[in-house]
C-alpha positions in Angstrom: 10.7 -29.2 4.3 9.0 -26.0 4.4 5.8 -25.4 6.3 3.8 -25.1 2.8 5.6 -28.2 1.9 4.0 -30.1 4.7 0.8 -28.9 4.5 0.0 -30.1 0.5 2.3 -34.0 1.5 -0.2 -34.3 4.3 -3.2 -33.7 1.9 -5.4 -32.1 4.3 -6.2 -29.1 2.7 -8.0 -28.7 -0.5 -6.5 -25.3 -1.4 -4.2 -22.3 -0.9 -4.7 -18.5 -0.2 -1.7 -17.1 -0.8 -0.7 -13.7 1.1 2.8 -14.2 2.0 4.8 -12.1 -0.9 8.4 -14.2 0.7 7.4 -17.4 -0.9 10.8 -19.0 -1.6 11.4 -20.4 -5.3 11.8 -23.9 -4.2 8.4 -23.4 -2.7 6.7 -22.1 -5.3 8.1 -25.1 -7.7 6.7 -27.3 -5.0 3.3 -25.5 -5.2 3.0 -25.9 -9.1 4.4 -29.7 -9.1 1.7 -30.9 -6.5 -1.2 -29.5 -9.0 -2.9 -28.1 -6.0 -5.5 -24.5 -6.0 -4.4 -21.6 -5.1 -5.2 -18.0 -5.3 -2.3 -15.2 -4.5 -3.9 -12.1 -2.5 -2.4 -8.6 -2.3 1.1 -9.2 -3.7 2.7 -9.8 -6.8 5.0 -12.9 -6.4 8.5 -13.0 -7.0 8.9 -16.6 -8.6 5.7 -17.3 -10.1 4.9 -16.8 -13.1 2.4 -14.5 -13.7 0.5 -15.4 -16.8 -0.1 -18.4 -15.2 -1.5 -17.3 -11.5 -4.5 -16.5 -10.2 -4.3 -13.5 -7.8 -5.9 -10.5 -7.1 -4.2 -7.4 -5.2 -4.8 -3.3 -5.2 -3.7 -1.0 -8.2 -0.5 0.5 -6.1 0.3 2.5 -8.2 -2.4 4.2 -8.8 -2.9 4.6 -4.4 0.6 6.4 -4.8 -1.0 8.9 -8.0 -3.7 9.3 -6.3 -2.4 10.4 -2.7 -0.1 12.6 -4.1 -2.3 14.1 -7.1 -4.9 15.3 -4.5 -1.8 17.0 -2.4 -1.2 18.9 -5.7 -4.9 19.8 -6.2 -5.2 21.3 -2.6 -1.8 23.4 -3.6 1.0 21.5 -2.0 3.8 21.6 -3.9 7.3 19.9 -1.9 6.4 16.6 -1.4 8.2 14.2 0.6 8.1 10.5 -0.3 8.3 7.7 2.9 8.6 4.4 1.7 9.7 0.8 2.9 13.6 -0.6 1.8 12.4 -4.0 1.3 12.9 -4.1 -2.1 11.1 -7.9 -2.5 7.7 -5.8 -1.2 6.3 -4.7 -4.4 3.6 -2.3 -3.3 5.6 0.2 -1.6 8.0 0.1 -5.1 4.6 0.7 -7.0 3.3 3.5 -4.4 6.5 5.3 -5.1 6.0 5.2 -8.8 2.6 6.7 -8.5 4.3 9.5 -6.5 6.4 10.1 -9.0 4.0 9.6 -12.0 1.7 12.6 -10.0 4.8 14.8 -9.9 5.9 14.4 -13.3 2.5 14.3 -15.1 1.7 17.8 -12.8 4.7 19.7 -13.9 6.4 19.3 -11.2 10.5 18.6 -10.5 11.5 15.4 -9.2 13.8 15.3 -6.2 14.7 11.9 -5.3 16.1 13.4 -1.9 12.6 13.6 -0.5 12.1 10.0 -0.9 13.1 8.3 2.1 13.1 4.7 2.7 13.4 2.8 5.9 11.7 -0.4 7.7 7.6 0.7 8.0 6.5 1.8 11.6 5.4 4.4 13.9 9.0 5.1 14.7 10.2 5.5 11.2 7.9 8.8 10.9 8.8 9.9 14.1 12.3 9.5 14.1 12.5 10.6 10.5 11.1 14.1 11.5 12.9 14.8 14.7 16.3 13.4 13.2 14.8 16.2 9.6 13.9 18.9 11.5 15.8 21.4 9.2 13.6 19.4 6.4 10.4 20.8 7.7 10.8 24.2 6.5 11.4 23.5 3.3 8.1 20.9 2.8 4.6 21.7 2.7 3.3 18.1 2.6 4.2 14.4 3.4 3.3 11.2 1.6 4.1 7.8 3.8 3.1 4.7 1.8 1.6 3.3 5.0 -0.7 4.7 7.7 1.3 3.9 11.1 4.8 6.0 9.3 2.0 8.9 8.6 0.8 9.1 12.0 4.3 8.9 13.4 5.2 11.7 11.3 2.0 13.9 12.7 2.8 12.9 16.5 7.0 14.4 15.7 5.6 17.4 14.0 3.0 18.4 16.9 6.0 17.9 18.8 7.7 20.6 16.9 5.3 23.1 17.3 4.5 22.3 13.4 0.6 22.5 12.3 -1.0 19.8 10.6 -2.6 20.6 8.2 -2.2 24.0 8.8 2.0 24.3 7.7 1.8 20.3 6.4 -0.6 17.8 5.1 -0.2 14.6 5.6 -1.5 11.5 3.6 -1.1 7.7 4.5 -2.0 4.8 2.9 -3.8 1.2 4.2 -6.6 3.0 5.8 -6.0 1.5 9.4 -8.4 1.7 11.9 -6.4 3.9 14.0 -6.4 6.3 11.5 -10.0 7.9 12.4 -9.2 8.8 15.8 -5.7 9.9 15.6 -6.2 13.5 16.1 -5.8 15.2 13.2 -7.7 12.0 11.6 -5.8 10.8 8.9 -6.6 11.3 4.9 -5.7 8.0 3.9 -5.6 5.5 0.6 -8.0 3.2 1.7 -7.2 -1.1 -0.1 -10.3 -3.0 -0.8 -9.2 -6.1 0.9 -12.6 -7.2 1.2 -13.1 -7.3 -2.7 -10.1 -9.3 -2.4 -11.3 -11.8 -0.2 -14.3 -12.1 -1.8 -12.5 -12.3 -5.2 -9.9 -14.7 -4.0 -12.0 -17.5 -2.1 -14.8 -17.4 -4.7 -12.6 -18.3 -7.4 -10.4 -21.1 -5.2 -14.0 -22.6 -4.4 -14.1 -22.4 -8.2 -11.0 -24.5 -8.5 -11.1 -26.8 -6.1 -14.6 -27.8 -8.0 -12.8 -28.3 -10.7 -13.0 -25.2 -12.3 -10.7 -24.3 -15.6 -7.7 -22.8 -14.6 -8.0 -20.8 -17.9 -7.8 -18.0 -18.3 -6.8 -17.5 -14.4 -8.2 -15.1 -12.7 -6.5 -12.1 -12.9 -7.8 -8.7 -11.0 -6.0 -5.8 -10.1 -8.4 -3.7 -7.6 -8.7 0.0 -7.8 -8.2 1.9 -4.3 -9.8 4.7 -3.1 -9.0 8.0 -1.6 -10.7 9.1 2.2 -9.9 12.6 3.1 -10.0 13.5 6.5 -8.3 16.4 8.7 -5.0 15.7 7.9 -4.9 16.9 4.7 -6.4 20.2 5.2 -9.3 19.5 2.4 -11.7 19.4 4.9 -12.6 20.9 8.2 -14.9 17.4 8.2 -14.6 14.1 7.6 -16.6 13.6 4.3 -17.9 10.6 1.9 -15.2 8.1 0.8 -14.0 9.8 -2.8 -13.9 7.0 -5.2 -11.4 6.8 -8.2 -13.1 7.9 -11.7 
């Protein structure tokens, strides 16, 4: 029996917050059987079904559009894509289609060789670039789908003698707190995962009162873009630009 399992027999907890996105199907049938609360936070689950869930979770797709629309607007033109190869991850398969939906909507070719895909860490940037090097001169700017593959990316092309933002921008996207004081600090997609919160345990408290679990609560948060150095938009770090 499963650890989610045990916690609803014992009947000492009133509720579920959900942020695993690996919930097993058996689970997830053991979840709805026992009739208990719950709320899913910052994934899109694989067995449940949807119309039926409460969850709430950032617009991915539109973090993806957004990062790679502003790279277009300051001029850059090849774009390279790093992304995660767990395909049960949804978010990294949505940022990519926001990448490609910015491309495509700006006129501009699609080459699924810049898209790269490995597990998410420092040493996936890194590596990446120093195993790419050749790749460099053809690129002007670099979109990794999470903050720590950006800044591994930066530290490889310093390494290179490769300017940043000067000869490549880079964006991320999570808006980790390491990002402001990597040097260049990072232009990042920042997720509202306090809107989440807030969202996700108001509306459990909801339930477990005894709240109607129709219609569920169903909210799908818009991100927001912070440019910083890395980019080359700014000499400064400025206000947080919200999405219109």
């Amino acid at each position: 029996m499963s650890n989610i399992q045990n916690l609803i027999k014992s009947r000492k907890i009133d509720g579920l917050l959900i942020i695993n996105p690996e919930i097993t199907e058996e689970d997830w049938d053991y979840i709805k059987e026992s009739g208990i609360p719950f709320v899913v936070m910052h994934f899109q689950q694989k067995y449940a079904r949807t119309e039926e869930m409460d969850f709430v979770y950032t617009d991915h797709k539109k973090g993806g559009y957004l990062a790679t629309t502003h790279l277009i607007n300051i001029g850059r033109r090849k774009i390279i894509c790093l992304s995660e190869d767990n395909s049960s991850d949804f978010q990294f398969e949505k940022r990519t289609e926001g990448y490609l939906a910015a491309l495509q909507d700006n006129g501009l070719p699609v080459d699924r060789s810049l898209i790269f895909s490995r597990d998410y860490s420092f040493s996936f940037g890194y590596e990446l670039i120093k195993e790419k090097s050749e790749l460099i001169h053809k690129i002007d700017a670099i979109f990794a789908e999470a903050d720590l593959v950006a800044l591994g990316c930066i530290e490889a092309l310093k390494e290179l003698g490769v300017g940043v933002p000067g000869d490549i921008s880079v964006v991320g996207c999570d808006d980790i707190e390491l990002g402001k004081y990597f040097k260049p600090r990072l232009t990042t997609v920042h997720q509202p995962r306090e809107e989440h919160a807030i969202y996700a345990c108001n509306r459990l408290n909801e339930l477990i009162e005894g709240g109607s679990r129709k219609p569920p609560m169903q909210k799908i948060v818009p991100p927001r873009l912070v440019v910083r150095e890395s980019c080359g938009a700014f000499e400064k770090e400025p206000e947080n630009i919200p999405l219109e």
